[in-house]
N, C-alpha and C positions, 0 to 999 in steps of 0.2 A: 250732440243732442240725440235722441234716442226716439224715434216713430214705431210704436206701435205696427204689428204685421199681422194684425189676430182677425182677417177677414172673417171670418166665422161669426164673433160677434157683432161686426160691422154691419154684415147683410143681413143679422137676424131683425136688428133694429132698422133697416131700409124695410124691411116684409113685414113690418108691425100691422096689425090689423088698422091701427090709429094710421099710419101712412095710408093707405088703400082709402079709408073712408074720410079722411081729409082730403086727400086728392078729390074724390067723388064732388065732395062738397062742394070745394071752391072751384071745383071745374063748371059744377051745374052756375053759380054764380057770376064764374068768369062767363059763360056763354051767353049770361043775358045782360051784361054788362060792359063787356070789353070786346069782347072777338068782334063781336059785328060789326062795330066801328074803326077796329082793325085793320080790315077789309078793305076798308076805303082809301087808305093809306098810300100813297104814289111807292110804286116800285123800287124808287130810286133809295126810299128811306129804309130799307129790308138790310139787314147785316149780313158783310162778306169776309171773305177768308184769303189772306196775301203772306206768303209765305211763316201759315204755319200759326196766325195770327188774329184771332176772329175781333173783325170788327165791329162792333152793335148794331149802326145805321145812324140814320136820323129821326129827327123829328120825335114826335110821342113815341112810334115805334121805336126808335134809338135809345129814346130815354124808359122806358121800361125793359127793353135787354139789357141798359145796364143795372138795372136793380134787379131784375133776373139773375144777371152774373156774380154781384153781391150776394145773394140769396143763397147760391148754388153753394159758394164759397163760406157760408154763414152754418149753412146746414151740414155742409161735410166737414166742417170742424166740430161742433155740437155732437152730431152722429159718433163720432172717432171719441169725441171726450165719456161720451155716457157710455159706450165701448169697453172702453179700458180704463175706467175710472180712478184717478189718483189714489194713494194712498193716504190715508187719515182723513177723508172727507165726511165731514158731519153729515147726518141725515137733511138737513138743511141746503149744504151745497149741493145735495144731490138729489132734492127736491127741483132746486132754480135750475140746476144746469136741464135737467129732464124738460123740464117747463119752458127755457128757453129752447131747447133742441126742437121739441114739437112745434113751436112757434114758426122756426125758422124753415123748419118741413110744409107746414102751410102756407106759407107767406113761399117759398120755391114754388111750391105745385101748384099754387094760384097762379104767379105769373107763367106758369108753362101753359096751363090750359087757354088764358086770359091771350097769349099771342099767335096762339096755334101755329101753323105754318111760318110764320111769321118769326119764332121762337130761333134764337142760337143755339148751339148745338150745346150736350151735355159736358162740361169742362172738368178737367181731369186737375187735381189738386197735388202741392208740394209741400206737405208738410213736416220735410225734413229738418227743419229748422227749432220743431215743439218737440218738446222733452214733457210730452203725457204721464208721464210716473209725475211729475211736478206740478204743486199746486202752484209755485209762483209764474210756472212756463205756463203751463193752463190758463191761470186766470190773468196772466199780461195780455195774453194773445187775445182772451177774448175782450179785455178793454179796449184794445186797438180795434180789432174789427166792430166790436159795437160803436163806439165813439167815432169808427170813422164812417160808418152806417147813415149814422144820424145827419152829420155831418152833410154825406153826399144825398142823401133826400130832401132835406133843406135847399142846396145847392141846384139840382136840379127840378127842383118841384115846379119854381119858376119858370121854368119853359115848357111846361106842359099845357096845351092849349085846349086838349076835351078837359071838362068840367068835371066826366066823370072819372075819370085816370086819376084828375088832381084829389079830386073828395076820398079818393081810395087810398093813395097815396099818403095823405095826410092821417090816415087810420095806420096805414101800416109803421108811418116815422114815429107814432107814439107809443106802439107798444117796442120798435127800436130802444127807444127813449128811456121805458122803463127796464127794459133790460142792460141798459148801459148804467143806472141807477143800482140798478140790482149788486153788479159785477163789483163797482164802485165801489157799494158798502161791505162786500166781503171782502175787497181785500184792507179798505180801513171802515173798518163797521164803527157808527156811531160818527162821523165827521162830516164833517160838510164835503167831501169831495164827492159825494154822488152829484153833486152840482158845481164842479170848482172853478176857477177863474179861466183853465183852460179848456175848458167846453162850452162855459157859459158868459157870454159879454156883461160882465158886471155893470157897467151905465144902461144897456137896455133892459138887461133882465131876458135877452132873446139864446137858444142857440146857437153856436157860429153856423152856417154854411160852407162848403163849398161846391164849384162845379168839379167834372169830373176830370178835367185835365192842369186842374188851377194848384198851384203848393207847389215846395219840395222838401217829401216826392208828393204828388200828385198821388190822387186819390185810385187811379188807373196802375198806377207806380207801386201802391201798397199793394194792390189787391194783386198783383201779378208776383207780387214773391213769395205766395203762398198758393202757386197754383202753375201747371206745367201746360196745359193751353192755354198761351199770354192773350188776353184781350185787350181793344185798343176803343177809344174814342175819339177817331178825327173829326167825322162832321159832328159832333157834339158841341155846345157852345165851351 
C-alpha cells in the first residue's frame, strides 16, 4: 500500500482559513457549554499515559476524549484524502470528501476546546495501510471509520450523564450518520446500502451501537491501527 508523503498540501489544508474560524467558532460555543462543567469533573476521571499509551479517563470526561480521539483520527484521514486526491474523482466525490473533511475539522476542534485542559494529547496517525491513489482504498477506509463512528456514539452516548454533552452529542452522531450515507452511496450509488442490514437493525429500524471496548475487534481495537499513539479505554464501560 502506498501513503502519500506530500506534507505541503497536508498543512496547507490544516492553515485553511475555514480551520482557524471554525475552531474560533466552536471554541466560543464549547466555552459556554461544555468547559465549565468540565471543571467540575473529579480528577480521577482525567486521561493518563502508561507505557506509551494514552488512556481517555472516565466518566463524561472519558467519554468525550474518546470521541475526541475518533475525531482526531477522522479528520486526519479526510485532511490526507482532499491532499492528495485520487485519481478520476468526479467533481462530486470531491465536493463530499471536502464537506466531510470540514465537518470532521469542526466536530476535532470543538471537542478540543469543549475539554480544555482536560483534553488528550494530539495523536499521531498510521496510515500506512491506505493506498490514496485508490478510490476503492479511499472510500473503504472511510466506510469503516464512519460506520464505526456512528456506531461508537450510539454506544456510548448512554453514559453520558450532563444533558448537555448528550444533546450535543446526538447533533454531532447525525451528521456522522449522514456521512456514513454519503460514502455508502458512492461506492454502490443508487442501493439501499446507505442503510443496509449491517448498520441498521432491520426489526427496529434503530442504528447498531456499540461501547467502546465491546466487538472483535473492538471499536478501541480499529481505531488503533490507524494510528501510532495507541489509545485505550479501561475505565470506560
Amino acid at each position: 500500500m502506498k501513503e502519500t508523503n506530500d506534507e505541503g498540501a497536508v498543512q496547507k489544508i490544516l492553515t485553511t482559513q475555514l480551520n482557524r474560524k471554525t475552531f474560533l467558532k466552536y471554541s466560543a460555543i464549547a466555552g459556554s457549554t461544555m468547559a465549565i462543567g468540565l471543571e467540575a469533573c473529579h480528577k480521577d476521571d482525567n486521561p493518563s499515559m502508561s507505557n506509551g499509551t494514552v488512556d481517555v479517563g472516565s466518566g463524561d470526561t472519558g467519554i468525550l476524549n474518546f470521541a475526541y480521539a475518533l475525531e482526531q483520527l477522522e479528520a486526519a484521514f479526510y485532511i490526507q484524502v482532499n491532499a492528495s486526491m485520487y485519481s478520476g474523482a468526479t467533481n462530486e466525490e470531491k465536493q463530499i470528501l471536502a464537506d466531510i473533511m470540514n465537518h470532521e475539522i469542526a466536530h476535532r476542534d470543538f471537542f478540543k476546546a469543549a475539554l480544555g485542559s482536560s483534553a488528550i494529547m494530539q495523536l499521531q496517525v498510521d496510515f500506512s495501510k491506505i493506498d490514496f491513489t485508490s478510490r476503492a482504498s479511499v472510500l473503504a477506509t472511510a466506510k469503516a471509520l464512519e460506520d464505526t463512528g456512528v456506531s461508537a456514539y450510539n454506544g456510548a452516548g448512554q453514559y453520558i450523564t450532563n444533558g448537555d454533552y448528550l444533546t450535543l452529542a446526538g447533533k454531532i452522531v447525525s451528521v456522522e450518520a449522514r456521512h456514513a450515507a454519503a460514502i455508502r452511496d458512492l461506492l454502490n450509488p443508487k442501493s439501499a446500502s446507505f442503510a443496509g442490514d449491517d448498520v441498521v437493525d432491520p426489526t427496529t429500524g434503530l442504528d447498531f451501537s456499540r461501547t467502546p471496548n465491546a466487538g472483535n475487534p473492538s471499536i478501541v481495537a480499529t481505531a488503533n491501527t490507524f494510528l501510532k499513539t495507541k489509545i485505550s479505554a479501561t475505565k470506560l464501560p
